[in-house]
C-alpha positions in Angstrom: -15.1 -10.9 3.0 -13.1 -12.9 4.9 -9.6 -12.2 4.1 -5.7 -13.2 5.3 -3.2 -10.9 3.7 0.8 -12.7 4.0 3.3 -9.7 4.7 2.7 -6.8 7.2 5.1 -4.6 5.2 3.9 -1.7 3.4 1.7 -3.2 0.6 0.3 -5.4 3.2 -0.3 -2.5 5.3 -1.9 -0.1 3.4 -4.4 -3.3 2.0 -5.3 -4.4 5.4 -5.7 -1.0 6.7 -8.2 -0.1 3.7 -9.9 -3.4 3.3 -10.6 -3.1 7.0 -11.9 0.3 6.5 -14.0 -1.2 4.4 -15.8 -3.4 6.9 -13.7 -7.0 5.9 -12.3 -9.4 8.5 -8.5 -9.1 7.7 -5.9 -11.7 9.1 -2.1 -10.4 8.6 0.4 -13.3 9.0 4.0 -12.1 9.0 7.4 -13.3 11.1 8.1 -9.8 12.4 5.9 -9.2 15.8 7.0 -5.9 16.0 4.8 -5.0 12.7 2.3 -6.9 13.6 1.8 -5.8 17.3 1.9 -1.8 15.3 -0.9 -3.2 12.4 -2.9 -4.5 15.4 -3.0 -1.8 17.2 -3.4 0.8 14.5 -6.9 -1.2 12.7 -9.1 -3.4 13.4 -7.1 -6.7 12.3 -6.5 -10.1 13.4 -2.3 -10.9 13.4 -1.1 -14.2 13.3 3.0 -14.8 13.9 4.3 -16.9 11.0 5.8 -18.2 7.8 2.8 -17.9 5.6 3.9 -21.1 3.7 3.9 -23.3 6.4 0.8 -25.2 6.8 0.4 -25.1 10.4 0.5 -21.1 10.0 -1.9 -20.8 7.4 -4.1 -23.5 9.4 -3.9 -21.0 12.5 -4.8 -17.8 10.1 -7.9 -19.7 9.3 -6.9 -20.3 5.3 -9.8 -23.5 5.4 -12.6 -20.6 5.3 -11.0 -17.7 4.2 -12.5 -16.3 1.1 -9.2 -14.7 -0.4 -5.6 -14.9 0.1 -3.2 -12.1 -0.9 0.5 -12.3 -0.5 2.4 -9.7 -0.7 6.1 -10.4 1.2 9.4 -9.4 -0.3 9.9 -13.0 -1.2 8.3 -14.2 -4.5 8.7 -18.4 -3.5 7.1 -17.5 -0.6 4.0 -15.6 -2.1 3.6 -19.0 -4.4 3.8 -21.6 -2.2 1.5 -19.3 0.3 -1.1 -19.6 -2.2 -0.8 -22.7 -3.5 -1.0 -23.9 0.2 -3.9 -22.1 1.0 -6.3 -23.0 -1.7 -5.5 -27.0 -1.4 -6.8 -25.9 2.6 -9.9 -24.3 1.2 -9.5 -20.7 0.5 -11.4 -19.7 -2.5 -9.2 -17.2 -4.3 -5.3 -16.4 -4.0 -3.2 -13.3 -5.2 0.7 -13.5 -5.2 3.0 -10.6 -5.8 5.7 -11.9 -8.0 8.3 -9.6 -9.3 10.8 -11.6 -10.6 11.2 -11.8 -14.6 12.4 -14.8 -14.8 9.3 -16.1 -13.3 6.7 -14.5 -15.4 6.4 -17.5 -17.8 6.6 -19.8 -15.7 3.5 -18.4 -13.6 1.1 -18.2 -17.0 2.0 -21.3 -17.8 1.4 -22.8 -14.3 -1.3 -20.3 -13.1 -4.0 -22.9 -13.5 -2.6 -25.9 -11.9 -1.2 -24.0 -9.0 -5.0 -22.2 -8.7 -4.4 -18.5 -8.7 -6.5 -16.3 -9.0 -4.0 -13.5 -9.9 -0.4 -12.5 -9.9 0.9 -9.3 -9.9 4.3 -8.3 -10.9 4.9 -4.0 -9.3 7.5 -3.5 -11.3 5.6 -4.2 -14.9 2.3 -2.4 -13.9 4.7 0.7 -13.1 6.4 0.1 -16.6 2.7 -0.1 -18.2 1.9 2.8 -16.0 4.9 4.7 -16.9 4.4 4.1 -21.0 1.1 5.0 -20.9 1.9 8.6 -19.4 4.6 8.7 -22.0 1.8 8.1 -24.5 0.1 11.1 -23.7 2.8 13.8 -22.2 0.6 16.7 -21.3 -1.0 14.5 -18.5 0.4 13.9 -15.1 -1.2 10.2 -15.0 -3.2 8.1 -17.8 -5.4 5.3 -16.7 -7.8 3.3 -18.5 -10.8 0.8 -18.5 -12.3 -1.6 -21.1 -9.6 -3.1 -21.5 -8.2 0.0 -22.5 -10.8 1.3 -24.9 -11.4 4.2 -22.3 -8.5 6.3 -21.4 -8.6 8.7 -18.1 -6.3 11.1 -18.1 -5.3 13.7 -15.3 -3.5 17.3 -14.9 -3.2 20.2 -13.6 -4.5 23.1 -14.7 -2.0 26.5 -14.7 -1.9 29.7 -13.8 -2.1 30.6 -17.6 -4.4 28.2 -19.1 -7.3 29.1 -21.2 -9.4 27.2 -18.7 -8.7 29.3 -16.0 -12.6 31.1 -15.3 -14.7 29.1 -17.9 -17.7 26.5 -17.0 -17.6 23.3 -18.4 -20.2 24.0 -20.2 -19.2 27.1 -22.5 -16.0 24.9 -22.6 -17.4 22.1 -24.1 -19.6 24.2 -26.5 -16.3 26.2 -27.4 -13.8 23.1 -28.2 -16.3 21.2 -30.3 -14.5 17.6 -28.7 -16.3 14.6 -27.0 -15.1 15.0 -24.0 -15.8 14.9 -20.4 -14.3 16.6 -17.0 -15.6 14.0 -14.2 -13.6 15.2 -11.6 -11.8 17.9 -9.8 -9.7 18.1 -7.0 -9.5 21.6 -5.7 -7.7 22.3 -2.7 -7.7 18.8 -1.1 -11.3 18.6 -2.2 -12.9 16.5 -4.5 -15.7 17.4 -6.7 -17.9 15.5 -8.9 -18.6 18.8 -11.7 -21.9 20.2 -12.9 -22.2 22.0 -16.6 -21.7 25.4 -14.3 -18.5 24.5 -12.5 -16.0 27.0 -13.3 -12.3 25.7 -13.8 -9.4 28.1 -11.5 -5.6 27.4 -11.3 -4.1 24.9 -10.0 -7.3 22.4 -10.1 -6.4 18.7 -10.7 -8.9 17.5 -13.4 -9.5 14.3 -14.9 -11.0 14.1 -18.5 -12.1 10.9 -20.1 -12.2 11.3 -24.2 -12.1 8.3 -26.8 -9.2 7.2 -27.8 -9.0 9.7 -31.1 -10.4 12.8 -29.4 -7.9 12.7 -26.5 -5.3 14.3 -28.6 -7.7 16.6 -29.9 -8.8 17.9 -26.8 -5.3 18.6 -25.4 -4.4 20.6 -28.7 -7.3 22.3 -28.4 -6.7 23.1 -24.7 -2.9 24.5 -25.8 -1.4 21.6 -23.9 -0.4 18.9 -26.4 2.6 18.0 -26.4 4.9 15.9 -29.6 4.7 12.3 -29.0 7.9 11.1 -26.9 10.3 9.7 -29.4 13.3 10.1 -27.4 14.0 9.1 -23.7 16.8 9.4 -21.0 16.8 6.6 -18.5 18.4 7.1 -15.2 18.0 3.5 -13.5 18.6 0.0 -15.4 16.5 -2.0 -13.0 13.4 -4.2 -13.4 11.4 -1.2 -14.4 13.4 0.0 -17.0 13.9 -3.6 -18.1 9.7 -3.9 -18.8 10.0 -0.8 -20.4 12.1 -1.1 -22.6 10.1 -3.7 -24.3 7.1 -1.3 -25.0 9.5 1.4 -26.0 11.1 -0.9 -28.6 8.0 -1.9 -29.9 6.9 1.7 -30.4 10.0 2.9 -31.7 11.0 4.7 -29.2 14.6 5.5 -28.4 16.2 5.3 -25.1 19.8 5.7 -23.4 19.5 4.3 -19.8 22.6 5.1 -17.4 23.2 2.6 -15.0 25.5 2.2 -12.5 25.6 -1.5 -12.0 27.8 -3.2 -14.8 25.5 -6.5 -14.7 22.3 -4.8 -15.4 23.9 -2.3 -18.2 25.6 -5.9 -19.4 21.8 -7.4 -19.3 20.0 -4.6 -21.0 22.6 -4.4 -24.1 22.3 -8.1 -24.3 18.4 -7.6 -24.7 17.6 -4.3 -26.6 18.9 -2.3 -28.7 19.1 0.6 -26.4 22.2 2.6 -25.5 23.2 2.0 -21.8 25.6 4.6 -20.2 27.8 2.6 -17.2 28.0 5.2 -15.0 26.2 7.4 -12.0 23.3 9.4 -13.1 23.2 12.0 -10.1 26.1 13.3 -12.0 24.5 16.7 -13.5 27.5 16.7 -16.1 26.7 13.2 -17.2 23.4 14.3 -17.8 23.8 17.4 -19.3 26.6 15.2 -21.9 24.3 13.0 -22.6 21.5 15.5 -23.8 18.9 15.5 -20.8 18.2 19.1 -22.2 17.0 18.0 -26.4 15.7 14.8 -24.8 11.4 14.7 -24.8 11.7 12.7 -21.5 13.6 11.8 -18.5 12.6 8.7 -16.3 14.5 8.9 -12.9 14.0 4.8 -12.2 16.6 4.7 -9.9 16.2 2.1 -6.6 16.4 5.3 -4.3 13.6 7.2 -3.8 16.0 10.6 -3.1 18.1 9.9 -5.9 15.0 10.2 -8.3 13.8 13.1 -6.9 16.9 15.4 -7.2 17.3 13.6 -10.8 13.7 14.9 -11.4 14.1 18.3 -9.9 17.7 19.1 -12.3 15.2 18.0 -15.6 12.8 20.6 -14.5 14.9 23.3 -14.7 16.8 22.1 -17.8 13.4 22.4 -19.3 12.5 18.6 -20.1 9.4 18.2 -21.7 7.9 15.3 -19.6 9.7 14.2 -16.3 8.6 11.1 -14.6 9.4 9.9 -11.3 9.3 6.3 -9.4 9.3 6.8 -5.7 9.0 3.4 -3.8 8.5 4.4 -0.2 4.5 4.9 -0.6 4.9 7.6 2.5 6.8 9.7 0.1 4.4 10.5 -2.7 2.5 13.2 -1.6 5.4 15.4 -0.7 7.3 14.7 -3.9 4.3 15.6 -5.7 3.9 18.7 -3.2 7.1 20.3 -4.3 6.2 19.6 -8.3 6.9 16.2 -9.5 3.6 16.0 -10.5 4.1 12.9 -12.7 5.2 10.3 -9.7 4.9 6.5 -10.1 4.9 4.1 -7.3 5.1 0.3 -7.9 3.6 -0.8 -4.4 1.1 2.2 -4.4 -0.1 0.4 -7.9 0.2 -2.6 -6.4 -1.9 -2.0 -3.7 -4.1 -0.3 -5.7 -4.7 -3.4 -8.1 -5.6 -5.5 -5.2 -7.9 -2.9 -3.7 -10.0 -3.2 -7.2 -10.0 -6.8 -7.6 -11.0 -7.5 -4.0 -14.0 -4.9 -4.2 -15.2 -6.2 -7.7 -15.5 -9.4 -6.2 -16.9 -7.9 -2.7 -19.5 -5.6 -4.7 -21.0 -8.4 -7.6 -24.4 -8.9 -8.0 -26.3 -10.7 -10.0 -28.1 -7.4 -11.9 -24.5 -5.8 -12.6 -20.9 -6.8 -11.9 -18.2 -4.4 -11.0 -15.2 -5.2 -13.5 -12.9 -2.5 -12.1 -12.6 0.2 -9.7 -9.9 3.3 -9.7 -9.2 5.3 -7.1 -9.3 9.0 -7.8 -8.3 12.4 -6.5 -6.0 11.2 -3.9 -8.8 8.6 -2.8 -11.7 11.0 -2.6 -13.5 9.6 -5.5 -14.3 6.3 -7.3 -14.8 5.3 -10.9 -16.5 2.0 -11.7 -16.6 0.2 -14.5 -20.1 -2.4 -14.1 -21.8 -4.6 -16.7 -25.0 -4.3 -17.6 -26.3 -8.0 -17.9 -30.1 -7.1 -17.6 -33.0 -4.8 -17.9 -32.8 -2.6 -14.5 -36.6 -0.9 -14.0 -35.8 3.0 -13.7 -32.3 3.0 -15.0 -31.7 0.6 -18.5 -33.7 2.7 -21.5 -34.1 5.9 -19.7 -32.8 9.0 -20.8 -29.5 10.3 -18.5 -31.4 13.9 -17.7 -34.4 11.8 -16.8 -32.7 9.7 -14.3 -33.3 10.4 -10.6 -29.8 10.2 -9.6 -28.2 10.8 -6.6 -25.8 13.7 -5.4 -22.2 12.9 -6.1 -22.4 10.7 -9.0 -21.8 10.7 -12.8 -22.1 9.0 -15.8 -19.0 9.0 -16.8 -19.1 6.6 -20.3 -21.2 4.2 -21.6 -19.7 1.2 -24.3 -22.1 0.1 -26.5 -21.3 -2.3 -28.5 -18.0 -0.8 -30.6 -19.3 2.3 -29.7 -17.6 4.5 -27.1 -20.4 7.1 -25.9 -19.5 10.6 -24.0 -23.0 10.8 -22.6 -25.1 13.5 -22.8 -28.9 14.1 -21.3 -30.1 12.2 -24.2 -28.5 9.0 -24.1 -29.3 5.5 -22.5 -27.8 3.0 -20.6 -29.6 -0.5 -22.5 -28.5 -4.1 -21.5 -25.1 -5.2 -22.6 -23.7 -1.7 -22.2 -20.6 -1.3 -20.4 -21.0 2.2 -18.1 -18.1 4.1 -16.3 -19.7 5.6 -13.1 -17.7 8.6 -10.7 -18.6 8.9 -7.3 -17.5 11.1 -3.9 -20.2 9.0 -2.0 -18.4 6.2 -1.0 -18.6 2.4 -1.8 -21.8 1.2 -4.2 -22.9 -2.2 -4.0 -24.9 -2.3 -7.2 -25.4 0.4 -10.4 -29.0 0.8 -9.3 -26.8 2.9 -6.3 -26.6 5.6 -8.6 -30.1 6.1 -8.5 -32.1 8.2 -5.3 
């Protein structure tokens, strides 16, 4: 695809360096030659020098064939007009990052006439990100697909869990739960697991479950924890603002400490949380205000460091569930290194939402479209969620254990109708069905890929 990408910081870098990976002709338009002169150099990129709203720029980035626009500067007027300028010049499909609240109604109501394709707001994904995790405790990260039908959940395994020496298969036999282990990371590697794979410490697994036989399997594991009903908040920003509208609907209560006196001012104004006006680095703040009896802390703070020493004092005042937003994307594998293992990154999901959108489109075809794609196991795998729309020869109607399918690759769930399946050798993938496909082998262009 032919691509332009407006801001070289570092959600515009790490999309142009993957989608260029990825064999796509990337244009980076930005105002700061420096970073582009360092993207340039670094991947295989085109840079143009510019204000991506101006005409003349977008003109010179090559907007009147470029398949897809997606901008991504600091500056949400910018990221609007961008697009808005670019598909009156011919560009098929625009993305804007827009992070302001007070735009969000104004960009569904207007999302049509102005012709985008998608916005993205970080800060809400990580709040939708953040409640989800809270939802399910036990796990490090929660994702989902069919609209959330399908929930993916991730953890790690410790040094005394029951796992620890037993195959999936006597596992499965043993818990009784539909369930499914359809990845592992074990030390840096990822694996796509046979029936035989024995589970060790300190593998990261995922396991995908419907919806009522998540809980089930984590109880029956010796890792479920209570449902969060109370949380401490350390950060009152744009995050925490999202938030606190899921927690309110779930009954969940909060106290968020916040050091500015205009966001505390704008949270009591618009839930019924309890905001604390003060510093929460303070350990005797949080120790007064109950971090110990609370089921959660959320370090949500604007600095990176901040959140991590926030999140390191929870661990050792034995908090049930500690979750941490780190903004600088070159920072999350050494937080989660040194044990904040539940880490949440607004422009990593950012990037990541883009990253799925642009290979859904990339990867349709006309026997199966790609609705979704996660990335996995620190990138190593994929899962893919693809449509059936027609009778494939060799693949629709054919038992699982009968399919010739290639290394690296597993059925992961199939929708049928209301039904959510945890295949086994004896079920089928028929037209209409909606499959969930794991891979280590890199990109598939179609779900007949999964076949030798």
């Amino acid at each position: 695809m032919n691509i332009i990408i407006i801001g070289g910081g570092s959600v515009g870098t790490a999309i142009s360096a993957q989608l260029a990976h990825e064999g796509h002709d990337i244009t980076v338009v930005d105002t700061d030659s420096a970073a582009l002169a360092e993207l340039s150099g670094a991947y295989d990129i085109n840079a143009v020098e510019g204000n991506g709203a101006v005409v003349s720029t977008l003109r010179k980035a090559g907007a009147d064939k470029a398949e897809l626009l997606i901008a991504v500067t600091a500056e949400d007027e910018i990221n609007i007009l961008s697009c808005a300028a670019a598909k009156k010049l011919g560009t098929q499909h625009t993305i804007a990052r827009v992070r302001n609240p007070e735009y969000s109604d104004l960009m569904q109501l207007l999302r049509e006439e102005m012709s985008l394709s998608l916005t993205i707001n970080p800060e809400l994904m990580a709040a939708r990100e953040i409640y989800r995790t809270l939802r399910f405790p036990a796990a490090a990260k929660i994702d989902t697909f069919c609209r959330g039908r399908v929930e993916l959940a991730e953890f790690t395994v410790a040094q005394d869990s029951p796992l620890c020496g037993t195959s999936l298969y006597d596992l499965r036999a043993k818990l009784n739960v539909k369930f499914l282990v359809y990845s592992v990371l074990r030390r840096g590697e990822a694996h796509i697991p046979s029936g035989n794979f024995v589970i060790e410490a300190g593998d990261v697994i995922c396991v995908t479950a419907p919806d009522e036989e998540i809980t089930r399997f984590f109880k029956a594991i010796g890792l479920y924890k209570q449902p969060v009903r109370d949380v401490l908040i350390v950060g009152g920003g744009r995050t925490t603002y999202y938030l606190e509208a899921l927690l309110q609907k779930s009954k969940i209560r909060s106290t968020v400490i916040e050091k500015d006196e205009e966001l505390c001012r704008e949270l009591a104004e618009q839930y019924p949380c309890t905001v604390v006006c003060d510093n929460g680095t303070k350990q005797e703040l949080l120790l007064e205000e109950g971090i110990e009896n609370t089921d959660a802390l959320l370090a949500l703070s604007d600095v990176d460091e901040e959140n991590a020493i926030i999140s390191m004092f929870a661990k050792t005042q034995n908090v049930h569930k500690v979750i941490t937003m780190i903004r600088a994307m070159s920072y999350i594998d050494f937080f989660k290194s040194v044990g904040l293992d539940s880490v949440v990154s607004p422009k990593s999901s950012t990037s990541s939402f883009i990253l799925r959108y642009v290979r859904a489109k990339a990867n349709s075809s006309r026997a199966s479209e790609i609705e979704s794609l996660h990335r996995l196991m620190d990138g190593q795998a994929e899962a893919l969620e693809f449509i059936i729309k027609e009778e494939i020869g060799g693949l629709t109607g054919v038992p699982l254990k009968s399919l010739r399918s290639r290394a690296g690759v597993l059925v992961a769930c199939i929708v049928h109708g209301d039904q959510i399946i945890i295949p086994s050798g004896d079920d089928k993938i028929e037209k209409g069905d909606t499959v969930i496909i794991v891979t280590t082998g890199g990109q598939m262009q179609s779900i007949k890929d999964i076949l030798e």
